[in-house]
BADREN-314003 format. One record per residue (C-alpha): x, y, z; residue in one letter; residue number from 0. Coordinates in pm, whole numbers, padded with zeros to 5 digits. Layout:
BEGIN
+--------+--------+--------+------+-----+
:      x :      y :      z : code : pos :
+--------+--------+--------+------+-----+
:      X :      Y :      Z :    A : NUM :
...
+--------+--------+--------+------+-----+
***
This chain:
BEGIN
+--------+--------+--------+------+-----+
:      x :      y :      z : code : pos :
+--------+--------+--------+------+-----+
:  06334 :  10044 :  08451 :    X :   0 :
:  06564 :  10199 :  08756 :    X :   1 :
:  06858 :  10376 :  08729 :    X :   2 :
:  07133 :  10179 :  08539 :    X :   3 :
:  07450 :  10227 :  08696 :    X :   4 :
:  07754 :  10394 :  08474 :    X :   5 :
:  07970 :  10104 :  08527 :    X :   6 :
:  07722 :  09800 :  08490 :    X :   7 :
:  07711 :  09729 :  08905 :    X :   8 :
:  07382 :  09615 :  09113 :    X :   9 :
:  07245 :  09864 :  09355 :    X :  10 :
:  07383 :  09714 :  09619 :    X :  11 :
:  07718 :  09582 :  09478 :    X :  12 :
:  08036 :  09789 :  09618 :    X :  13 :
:  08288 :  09872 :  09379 :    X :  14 :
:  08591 :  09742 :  09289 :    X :  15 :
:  08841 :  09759 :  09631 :    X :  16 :
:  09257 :  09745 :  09632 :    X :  17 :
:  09466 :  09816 :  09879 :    X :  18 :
:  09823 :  09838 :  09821 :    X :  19 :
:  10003 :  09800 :  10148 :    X :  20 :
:  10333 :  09978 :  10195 :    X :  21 :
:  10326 :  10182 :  09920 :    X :  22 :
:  10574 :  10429 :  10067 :    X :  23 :
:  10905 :  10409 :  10224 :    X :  24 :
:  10936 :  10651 :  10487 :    X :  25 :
:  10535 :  10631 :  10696 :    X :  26 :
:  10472 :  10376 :  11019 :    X :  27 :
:  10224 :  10281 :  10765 :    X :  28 :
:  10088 :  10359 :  10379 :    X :  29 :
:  09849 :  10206 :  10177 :    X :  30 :
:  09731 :  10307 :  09845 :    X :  31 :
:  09342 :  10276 :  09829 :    X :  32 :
:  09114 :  10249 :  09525 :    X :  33 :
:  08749 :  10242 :  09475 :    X :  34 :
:  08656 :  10223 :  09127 :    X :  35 :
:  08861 :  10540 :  08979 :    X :  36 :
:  08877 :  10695 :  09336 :    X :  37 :
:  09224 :  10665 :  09452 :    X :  38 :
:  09339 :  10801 :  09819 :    X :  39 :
:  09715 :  10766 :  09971 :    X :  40 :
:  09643 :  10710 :  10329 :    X :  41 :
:  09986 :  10735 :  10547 :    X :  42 :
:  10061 :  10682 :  10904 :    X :  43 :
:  10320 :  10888 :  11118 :    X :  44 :
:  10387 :  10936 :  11474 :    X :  45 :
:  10481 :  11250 :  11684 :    X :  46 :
:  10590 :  11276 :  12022 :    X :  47 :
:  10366 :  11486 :  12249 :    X :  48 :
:  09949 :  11582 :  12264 :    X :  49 :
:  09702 :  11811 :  12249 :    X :  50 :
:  09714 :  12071 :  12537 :    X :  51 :
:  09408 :  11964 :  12699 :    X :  52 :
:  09590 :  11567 :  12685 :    X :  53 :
:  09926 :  11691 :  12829 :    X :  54 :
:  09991 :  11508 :  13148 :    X :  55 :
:  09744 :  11253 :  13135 :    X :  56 :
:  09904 :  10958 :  13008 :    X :  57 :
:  09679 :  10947 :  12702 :    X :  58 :
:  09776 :  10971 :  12317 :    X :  59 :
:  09581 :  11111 :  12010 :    X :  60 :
:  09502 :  11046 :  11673 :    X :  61 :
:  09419 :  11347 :  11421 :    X :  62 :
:  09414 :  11342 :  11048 :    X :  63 :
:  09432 :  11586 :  10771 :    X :  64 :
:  09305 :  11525 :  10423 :    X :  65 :
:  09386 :  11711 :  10086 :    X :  66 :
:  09276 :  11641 :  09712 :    X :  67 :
:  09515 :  11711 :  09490 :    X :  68 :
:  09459 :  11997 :  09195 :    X :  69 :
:  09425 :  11724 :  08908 :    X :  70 :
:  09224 :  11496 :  09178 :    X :  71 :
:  08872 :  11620 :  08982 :    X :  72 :
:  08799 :  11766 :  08611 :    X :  73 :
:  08846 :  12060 :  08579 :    X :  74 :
:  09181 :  12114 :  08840 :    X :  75 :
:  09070 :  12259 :  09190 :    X :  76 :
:  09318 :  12549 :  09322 :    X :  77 :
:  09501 :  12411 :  09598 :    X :  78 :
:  09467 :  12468 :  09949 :    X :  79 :
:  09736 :  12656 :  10110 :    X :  80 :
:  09669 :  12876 :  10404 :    X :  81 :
:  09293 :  12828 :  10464 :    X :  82 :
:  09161 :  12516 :  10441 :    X :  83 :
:  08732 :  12482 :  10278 :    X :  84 :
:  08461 :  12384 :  10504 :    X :  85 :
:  08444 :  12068 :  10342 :    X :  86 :
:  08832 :  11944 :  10396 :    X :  87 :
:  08788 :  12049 :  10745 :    X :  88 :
:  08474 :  11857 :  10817 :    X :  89 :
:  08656 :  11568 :  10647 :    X :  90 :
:  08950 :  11551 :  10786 :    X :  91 :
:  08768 :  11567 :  11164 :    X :  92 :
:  08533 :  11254 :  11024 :    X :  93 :
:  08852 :  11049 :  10933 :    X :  94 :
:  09046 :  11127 :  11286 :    X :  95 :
:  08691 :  11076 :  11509 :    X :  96 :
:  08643 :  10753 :  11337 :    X :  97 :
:  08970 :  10626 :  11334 :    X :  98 :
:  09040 :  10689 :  11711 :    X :  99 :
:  08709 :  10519 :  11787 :    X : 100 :
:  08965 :  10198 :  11661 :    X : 101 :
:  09171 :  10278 :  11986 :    X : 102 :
:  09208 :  10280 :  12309 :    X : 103 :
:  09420 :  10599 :  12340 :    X : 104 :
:  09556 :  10489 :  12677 :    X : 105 :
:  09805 :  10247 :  12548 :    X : 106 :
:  09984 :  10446 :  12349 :    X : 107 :
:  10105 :  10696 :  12608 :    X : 108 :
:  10141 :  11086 :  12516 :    X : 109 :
:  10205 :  11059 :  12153 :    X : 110 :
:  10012 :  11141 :  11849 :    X : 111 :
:  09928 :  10924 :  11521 :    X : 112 :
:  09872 :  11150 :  11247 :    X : 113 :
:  09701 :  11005 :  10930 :    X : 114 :
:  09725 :  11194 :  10615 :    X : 115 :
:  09491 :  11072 :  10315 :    X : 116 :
:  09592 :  11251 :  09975 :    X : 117 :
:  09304 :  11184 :  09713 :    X : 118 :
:  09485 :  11106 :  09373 :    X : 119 :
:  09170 :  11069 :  09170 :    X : 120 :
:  08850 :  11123 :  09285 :    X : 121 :
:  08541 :  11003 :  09146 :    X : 122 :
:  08330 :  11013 :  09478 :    X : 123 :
:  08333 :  10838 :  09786 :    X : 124 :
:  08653 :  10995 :  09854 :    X : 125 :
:  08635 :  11019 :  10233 :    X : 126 :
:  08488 :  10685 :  10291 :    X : 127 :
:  08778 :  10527 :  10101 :    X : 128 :
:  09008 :  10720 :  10352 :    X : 129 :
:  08884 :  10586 :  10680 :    X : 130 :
:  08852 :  10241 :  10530 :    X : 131 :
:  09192 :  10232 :  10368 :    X : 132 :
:  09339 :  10483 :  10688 :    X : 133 :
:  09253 :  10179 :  10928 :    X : 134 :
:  09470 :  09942 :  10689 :    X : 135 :
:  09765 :  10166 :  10732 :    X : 136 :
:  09674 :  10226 :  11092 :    X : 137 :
:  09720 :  09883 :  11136 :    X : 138 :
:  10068 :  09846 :  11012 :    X : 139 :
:  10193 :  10179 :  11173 :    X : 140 :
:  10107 :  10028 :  11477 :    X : 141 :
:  10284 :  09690 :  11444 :    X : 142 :
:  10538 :  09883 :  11295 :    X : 143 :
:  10532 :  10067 :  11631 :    X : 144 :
:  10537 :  09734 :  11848 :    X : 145 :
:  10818 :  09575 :  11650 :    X : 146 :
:  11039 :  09864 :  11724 :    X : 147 :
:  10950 :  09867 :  12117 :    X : 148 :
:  10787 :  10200 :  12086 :    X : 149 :
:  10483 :  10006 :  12209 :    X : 150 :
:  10466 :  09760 :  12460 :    X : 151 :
:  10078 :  09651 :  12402 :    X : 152 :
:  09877 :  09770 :  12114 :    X : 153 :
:  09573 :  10014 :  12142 :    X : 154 :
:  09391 :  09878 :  11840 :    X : 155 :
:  09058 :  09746 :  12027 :    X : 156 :
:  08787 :  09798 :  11644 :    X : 157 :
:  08817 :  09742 :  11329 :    X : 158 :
:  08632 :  09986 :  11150 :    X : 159 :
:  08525 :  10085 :  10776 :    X : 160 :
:  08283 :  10318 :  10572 :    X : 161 :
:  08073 :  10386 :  10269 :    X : 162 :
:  07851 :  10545 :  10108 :    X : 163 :
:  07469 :  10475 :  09995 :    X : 164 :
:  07248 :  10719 :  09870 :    X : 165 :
:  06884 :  10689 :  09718 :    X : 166 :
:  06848 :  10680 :  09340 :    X : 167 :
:  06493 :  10697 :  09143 :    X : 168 :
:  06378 :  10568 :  09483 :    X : 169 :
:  06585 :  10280 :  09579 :    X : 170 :
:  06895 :  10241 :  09789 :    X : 171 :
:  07251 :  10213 :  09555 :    X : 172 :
:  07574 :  10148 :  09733 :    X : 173 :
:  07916 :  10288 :  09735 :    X : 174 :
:  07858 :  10575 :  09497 :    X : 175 :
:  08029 :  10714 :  09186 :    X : 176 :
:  08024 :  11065 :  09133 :    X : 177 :
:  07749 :  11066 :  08839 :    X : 178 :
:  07503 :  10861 :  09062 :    X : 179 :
:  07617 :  11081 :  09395 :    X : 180 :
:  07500 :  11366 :  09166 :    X : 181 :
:  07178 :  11213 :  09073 :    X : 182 :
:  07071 :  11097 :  09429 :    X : 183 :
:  06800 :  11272 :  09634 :    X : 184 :
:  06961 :  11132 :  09951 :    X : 185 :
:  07312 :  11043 :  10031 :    X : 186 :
:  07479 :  10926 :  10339 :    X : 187 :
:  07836 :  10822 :  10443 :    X : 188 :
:  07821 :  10603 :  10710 :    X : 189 :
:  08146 :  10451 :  10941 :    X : 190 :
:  08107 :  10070 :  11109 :    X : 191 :
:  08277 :  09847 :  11310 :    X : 192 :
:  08337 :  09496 :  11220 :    X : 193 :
:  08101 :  09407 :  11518 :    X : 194 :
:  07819 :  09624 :  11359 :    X : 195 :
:  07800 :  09933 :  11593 :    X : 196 :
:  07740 :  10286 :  11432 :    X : 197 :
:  08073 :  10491 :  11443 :    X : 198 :
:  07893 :  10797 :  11233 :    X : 199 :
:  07615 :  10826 :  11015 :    X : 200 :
:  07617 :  11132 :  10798 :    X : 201 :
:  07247 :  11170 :  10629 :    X : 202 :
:  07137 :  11468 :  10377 :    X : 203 :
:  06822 :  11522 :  10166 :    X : 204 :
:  06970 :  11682 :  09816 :    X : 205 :
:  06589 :  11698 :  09717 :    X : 206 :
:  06325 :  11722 :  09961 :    X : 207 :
:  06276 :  11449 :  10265 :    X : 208 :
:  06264 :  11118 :  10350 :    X : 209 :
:  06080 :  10892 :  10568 :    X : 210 :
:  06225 :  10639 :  10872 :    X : 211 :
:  06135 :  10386 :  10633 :    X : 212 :
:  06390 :  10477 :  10389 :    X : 213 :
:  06665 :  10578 :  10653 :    X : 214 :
:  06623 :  10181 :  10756 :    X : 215 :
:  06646 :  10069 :  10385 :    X : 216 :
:  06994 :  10271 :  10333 :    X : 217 :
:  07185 :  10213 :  10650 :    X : 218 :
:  07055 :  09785 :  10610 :    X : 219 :
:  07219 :  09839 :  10264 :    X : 220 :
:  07518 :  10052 :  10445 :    X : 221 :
:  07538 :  09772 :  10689 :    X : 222 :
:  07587 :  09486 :  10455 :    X : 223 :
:  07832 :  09716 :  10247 :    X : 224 :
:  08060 :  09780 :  10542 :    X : 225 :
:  08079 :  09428 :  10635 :    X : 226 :
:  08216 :  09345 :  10301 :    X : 227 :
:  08493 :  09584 :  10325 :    X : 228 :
:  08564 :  09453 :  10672 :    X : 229 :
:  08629 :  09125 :  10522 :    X : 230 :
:  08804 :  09276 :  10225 :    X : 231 :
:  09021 :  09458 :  10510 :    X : 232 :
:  09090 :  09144 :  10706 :    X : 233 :
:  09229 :  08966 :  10379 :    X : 234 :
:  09444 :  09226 :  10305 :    X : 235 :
:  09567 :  09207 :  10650 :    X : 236 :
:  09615 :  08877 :  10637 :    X : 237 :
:  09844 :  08880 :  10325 :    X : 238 :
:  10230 :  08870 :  10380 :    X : 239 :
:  10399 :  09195 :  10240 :    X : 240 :
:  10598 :  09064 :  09862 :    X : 241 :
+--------+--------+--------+------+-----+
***
C-alpha cells in the first residue's frame, strides 16, 4: 500500500481552496487565501513611479514582498526585520516574476503594483497559494484601478496559478501538506497559465535523482492541478462581492 495521505485526499486531489475577496478595507485589492490549513493575505497597492532602469519609458512594474508571520509555523519563527532569509527573497521574486507574466506592463504607464502576501498559517504550499490567490486580488486592484479612471485599458493579458506536486513512495501527490512535503524525494512548485504555458517550474531532488520519465509524470499531474485552480479562480471571479 502507498503513502496514505494525512487528511484522507487522492494523490492527485488538490486541497480544499477559498478565497475570500475583499477581505480588507484600505488595498486596490485583498483576498484571503486558504489551502487546507495554509492561509496567505494577498493585498494589492499601487505607487506612483518605477524602477530606475523603467524611468522614462512609459512602462509600469509589478514587485511583491512576502513575510510569514512568527506564529505562521510550530514552533514561532523570529521575525524578519532588517535582513530578509534566502528563502523569503527567492519567494517573493517567484510571486512578482509570475504575476507580471499576467501583464502587459505597457498599459499601465510608470506606476508600480506592489503585492504583499502575509502567510497566517502555514502548513506548506505557502508560496503557491500566494501567486494563485495574488492573481485574484490582482484582478480586483486593477478594476478597482479602471473604475476610478486611473486606467484607461487594462494590462491583464493571463490568467495564471500554481502548485505544488512532489513524488511520494514513488508516485506523483498533488498540492502538498507539510508532512507529505517532508516525506517526498522530489518536490516541485510549478506556475501556469489558464492556456497551459509554463510560467516557472521549480524542480529539486530531496533524495537522490530522477528520471525524464518522472519529471513528465509530475508536471502532467501539475498541469491538471493548475487547471483546476484556474477554474476555481474564474468562479470566484465571477461571484458578485455580498
Amino acid at each position: 500500500m502507498g503513502w496514505q495521505r494525512p487528511d484522507g485526499r487522492q494523490p492527485q486531489e488538490l486541497r480544499s481552496h477559498r478565497f475570500q475577496r475583499h477581505f480588507t478595507q484600505f488595498a486596490l485589492g485583498s483576498v484571503l487565501a486558504q489551502a487546507g490549513q495554509t492561509q496567505v493575505l494577498c493585498t494589492v497597492s499601487l505607487k506612483e513611479g518605477v524602477p530606475k532602469f523603467l524611468e522614462g519609458t512609459g512602462q509600469g512594474w509589478l514587485t511583491a514582498e512576502y513575510r510569514m508571520l512568527p506564529s505562521a509555523t510550530r514552533p514561532r519563527q523570529e521575525r524578519e526585520f532588517l535582513k530578509l532569509s534566502g528563502r523569503t527573497q527567492e519567494i517573493q521574486r517567484l510571486i512578482g516574476r509570475s504575476l507580471r507574466s499576467a501583464l502587459d506592463l505597457s498599459l499601465l504607464g510608470e506606476r508600480t503594483l506592489i503585492v504583499d502576501a502575509d502567510v497566517l498559517q502555514a502548513d506548506a504550499g505557502t508560496r503557491s497559494l500566494a501567486i494563485t490567490g495574488g492573481y485574484i486580488a490582482l484582478v480586483d486592484a486593477l478594476s478597482a484601478l479602471l473604475q476610478q479612471g486611473v486606467l484607461s485599458e487594462s494590462p491583464l493579458c493571463h490568467q495564471v496559478a500554481a502548485v505544488s506536486v512532489g513524488l511520494i513512495d514513488g508516485e506523483p501527490y498533488l498540492d502538498l501538506s507539510y508532512a507529505e512535503d517532508v516525506a517526498a524525494s522530489v518536490d516541485f512548485n510549478v506556475v501556469m497559465t489558464a492556456n497551459g504555458q509554463f510560467i516557472e517550474v521549480q524542480g529539486t531532488a530531496e533524495m537522490g535523482s530522477f528520471d525524464r520519465p518522472t519529471l513528465d509524470r509530475l508536471l502532467d499531474v501539475a498541469s491538471q492541478g493548475i487547471q483546476e485552480l484556474i477554474e476555481i479562480q474564474q468562479h470566484v471571479l465571477a461571484a458578485s462581492h455580498e
